[in-house]
C-alpha positions as CSV (number, residue, x, y, z in Angstrom):
1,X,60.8,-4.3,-31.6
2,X,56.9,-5.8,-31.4
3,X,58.0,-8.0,-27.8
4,X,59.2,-4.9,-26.6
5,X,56.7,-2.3,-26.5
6,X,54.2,-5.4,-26.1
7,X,56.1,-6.0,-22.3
8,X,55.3,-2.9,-21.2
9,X,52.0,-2.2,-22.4
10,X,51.0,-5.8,-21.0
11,X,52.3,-5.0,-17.7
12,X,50.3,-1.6,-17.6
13,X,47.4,-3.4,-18.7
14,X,47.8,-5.9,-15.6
15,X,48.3,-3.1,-12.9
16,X,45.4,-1.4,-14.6
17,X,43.2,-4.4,-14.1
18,X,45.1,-4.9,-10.8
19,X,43.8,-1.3,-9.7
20,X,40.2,-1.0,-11.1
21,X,39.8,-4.4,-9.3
22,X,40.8,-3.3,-6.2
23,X,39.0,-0.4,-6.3
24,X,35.9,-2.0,-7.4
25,X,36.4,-4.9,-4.4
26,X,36.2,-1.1,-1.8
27,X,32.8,0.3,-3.6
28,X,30.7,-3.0,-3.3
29,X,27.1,-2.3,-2.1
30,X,26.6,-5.0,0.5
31,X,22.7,-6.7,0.1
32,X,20.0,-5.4,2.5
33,X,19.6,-7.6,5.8
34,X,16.2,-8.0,5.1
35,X,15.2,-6.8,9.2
36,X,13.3,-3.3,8.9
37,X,14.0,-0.9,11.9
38,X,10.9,-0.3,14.1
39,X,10.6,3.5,12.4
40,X,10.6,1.5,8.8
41,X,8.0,-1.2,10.5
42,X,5.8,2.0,11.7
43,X,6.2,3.8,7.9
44,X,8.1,6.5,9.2
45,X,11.5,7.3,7.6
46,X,14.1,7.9,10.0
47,X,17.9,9.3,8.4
48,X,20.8,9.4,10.9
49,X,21.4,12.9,10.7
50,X,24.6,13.0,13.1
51,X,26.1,10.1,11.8
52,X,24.3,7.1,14.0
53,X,25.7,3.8,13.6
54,X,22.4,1.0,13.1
55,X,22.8,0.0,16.7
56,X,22.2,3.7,18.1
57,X,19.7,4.2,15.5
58,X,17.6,1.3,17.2
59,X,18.3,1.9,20.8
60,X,16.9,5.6,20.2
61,X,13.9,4.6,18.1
62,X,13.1,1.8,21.0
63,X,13.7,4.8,23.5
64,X,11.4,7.0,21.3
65,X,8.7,4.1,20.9
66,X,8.4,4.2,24.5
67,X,8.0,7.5,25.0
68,X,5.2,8.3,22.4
69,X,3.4,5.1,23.9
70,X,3.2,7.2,27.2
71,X,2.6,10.8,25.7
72,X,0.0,10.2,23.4
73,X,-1.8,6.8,25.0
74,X,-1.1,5.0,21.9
75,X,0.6,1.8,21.2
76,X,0.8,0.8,17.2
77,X,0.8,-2.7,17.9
78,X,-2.7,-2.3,20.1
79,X,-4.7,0.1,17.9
80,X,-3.9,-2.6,14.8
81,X,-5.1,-5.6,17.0
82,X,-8.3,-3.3,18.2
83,X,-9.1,-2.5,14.3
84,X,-8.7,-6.2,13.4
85,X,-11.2,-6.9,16.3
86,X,-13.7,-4.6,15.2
87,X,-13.5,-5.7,12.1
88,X,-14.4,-9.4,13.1
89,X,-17.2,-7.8,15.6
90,X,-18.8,-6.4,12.7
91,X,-18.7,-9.5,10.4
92,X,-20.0,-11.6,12.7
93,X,-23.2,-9.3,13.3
94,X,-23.5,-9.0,9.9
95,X,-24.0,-12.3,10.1
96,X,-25.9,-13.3,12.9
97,X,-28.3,-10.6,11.2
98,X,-28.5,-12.5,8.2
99,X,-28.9,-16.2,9.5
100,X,-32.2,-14.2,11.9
101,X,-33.3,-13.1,8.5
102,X,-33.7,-16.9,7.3
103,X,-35.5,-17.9,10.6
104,X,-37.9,-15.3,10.8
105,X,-39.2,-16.7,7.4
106,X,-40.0,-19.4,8.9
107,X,-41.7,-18.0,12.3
108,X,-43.9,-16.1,10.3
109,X,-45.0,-18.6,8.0
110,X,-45.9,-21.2,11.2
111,X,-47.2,-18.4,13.1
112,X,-49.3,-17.2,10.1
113,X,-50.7,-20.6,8.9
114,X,-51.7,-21.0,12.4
115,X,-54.1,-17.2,12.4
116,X,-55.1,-18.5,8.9
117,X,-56.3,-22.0,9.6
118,X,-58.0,-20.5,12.4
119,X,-59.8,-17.8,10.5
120,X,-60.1,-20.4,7.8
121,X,-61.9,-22.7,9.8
122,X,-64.3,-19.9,11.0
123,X,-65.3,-18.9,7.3
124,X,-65.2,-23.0,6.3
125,X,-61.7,-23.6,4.5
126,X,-59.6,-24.6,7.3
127,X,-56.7,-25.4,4.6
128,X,-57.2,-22.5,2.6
129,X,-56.8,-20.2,5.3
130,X,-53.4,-22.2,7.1
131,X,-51.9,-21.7,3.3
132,X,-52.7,-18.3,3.1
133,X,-51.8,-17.3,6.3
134,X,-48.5,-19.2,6.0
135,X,-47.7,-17.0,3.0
136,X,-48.7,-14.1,4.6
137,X,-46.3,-14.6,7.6
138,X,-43.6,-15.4,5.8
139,X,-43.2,-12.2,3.6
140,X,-44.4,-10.1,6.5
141,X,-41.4,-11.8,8.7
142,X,-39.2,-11.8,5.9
143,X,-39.7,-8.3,5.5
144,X,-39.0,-7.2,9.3
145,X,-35.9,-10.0,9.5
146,X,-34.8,-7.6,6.2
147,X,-35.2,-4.5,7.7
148,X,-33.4,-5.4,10.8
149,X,-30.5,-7.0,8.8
150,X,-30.3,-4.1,6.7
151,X,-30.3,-2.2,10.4
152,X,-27.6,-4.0,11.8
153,X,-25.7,-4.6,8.6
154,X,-25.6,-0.3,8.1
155,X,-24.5,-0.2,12.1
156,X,-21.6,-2.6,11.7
157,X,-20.5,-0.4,8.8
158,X,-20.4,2.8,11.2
159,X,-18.9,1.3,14.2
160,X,-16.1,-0.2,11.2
161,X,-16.0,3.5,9.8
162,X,-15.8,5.1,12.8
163,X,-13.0,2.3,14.3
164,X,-10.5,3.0,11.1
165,X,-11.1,6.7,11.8
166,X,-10.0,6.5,15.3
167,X,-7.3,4.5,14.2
168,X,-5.2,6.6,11.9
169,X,-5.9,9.6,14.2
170,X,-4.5,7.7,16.8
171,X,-1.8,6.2,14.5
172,X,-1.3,10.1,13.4
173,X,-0.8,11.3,16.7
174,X,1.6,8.3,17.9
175,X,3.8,9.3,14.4
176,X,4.0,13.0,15.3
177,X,5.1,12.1,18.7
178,X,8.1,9.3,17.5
179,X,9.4,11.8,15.4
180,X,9.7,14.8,17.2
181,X,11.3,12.4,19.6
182,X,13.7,11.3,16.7
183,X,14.5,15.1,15.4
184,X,15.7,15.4,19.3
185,X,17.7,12.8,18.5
186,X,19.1,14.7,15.6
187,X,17.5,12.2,13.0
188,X,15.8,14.1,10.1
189,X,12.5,12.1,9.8
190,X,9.3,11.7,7.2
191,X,6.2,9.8,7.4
C-alpha cells in the first residue's frame, strides 16, 4: 500500500520540479552588458516609453545628440576637454607664479647688496652695507614676488571658478535640449 501512493506522489513531485524549472529557466535576468547608452554616458535617464528596442533607442539618442550640438552650440565631449584645459592653464600659472616668487629673492638680495656696498663704502663699511642691503632686497623682493603670486594664484582661481560655471550651464542647456528631443521621441526622460 506504501509503493503505491509513494508512485504517484513521486511522479507529482518530478513534474512539479519539471515545471518550476522551466519556469524559472523563462524568468532569468540576463547580466548587464556593461556598454552605457550615450543618454546614460551624459547622466540623463532615458525610458523607452513606446516600447523601443536598444537599437532604436541609440539611433534616436545619436539623432538627438546631434541636434542639441547644433541648437544650443554645445558639444559635451568639448566643454569637458575645455574645463580640463583650464584647469591645467591655471596650475601651471600657479606655478610659474611661485618658481618667480623664489627668483625674485634672489634679485633683490644681489640688487640690494649692490645699493648697500655702495652706500657702505660712502659711510666706510663697504661689507656692512652689501650685507645689509642684501637682506634688505631680499625681503623687499620676496614680499612683491608674494604679492604677485598671491595675485596670480587668486586669478587662476576665478578664471577656474568662472570655467566650471560656464560649463554646467552649458552642460545644462545641452541636457534640456537632448531631452526634449527624446520626449519627441516618446521616451520619458530625467536628468
Amino acid at each position: 500500500m506504501l509503493a503505491a501512493i509513494r508512485m504517484p506522489l513521486m511522479a507529482c513531485l518530478t513534474s512539479t520540479l519539471a515545471f518550476w524549472s522551466a519556469v524559472h529557466a523563462q524568468t532569468t535576468i540576463s547580466a548587464p552588458t556593461g556598454t552605457k547608452s550615450l543618454a546614460a554616458t551624459l547622466n540623463v535617464y532615458a525610458f523607452p516609453g513606446a516600447g523601443q528596442v536598444a537599437t532604436q533607442q541609440a539611433q534616436d539618442e545619436t539623432e538627438c545628440y546631434n541636434w542639441a550640438v547644433n541648437e544650443t552650440g554645445n558639444d559635451p565631449f568639448h566643454i569637458a576637454k575645455q574645463a580640463e584645459q583650464q584647469q591645467q592653464l591655471a596650475a601651471q600659472q600657479q606655478q610659474q607664479a611661485e618658481q618667480s616668487k623664489s627668483g625674485s629673492a634672489v634679485k633683490g638680495a644681489v640688487a640690494g647688496a649692490a645699493g648697500g656696498a655702495i652706500i657702505g663704502a660712502i659711510a666706510g663699511n663697504a661689507g656692512k652695507g652689501a650685507a645689509i642691503g642684501a637682506g634688505v632686497g631680499a625681503i623687499g623682493n620676496r614680499a612683491r614676488a608674494t604679492s604677485q603670486a598671491n595675485q596670480a594664484s587668486q586669478q587662476a582661481q576665478q578664471t577656474q571658478q568662472a570655467s566650471a560655471k560656464l560649463s554646467a550651464h552649458q552642460m545644462d542647456a545641452f541636457k534640456k535640449a537632448f531631452s526634449a528631443c527624446l520626449e519627441a521621441k516618446k521616451y520619458t526622460v530625467k536628468f
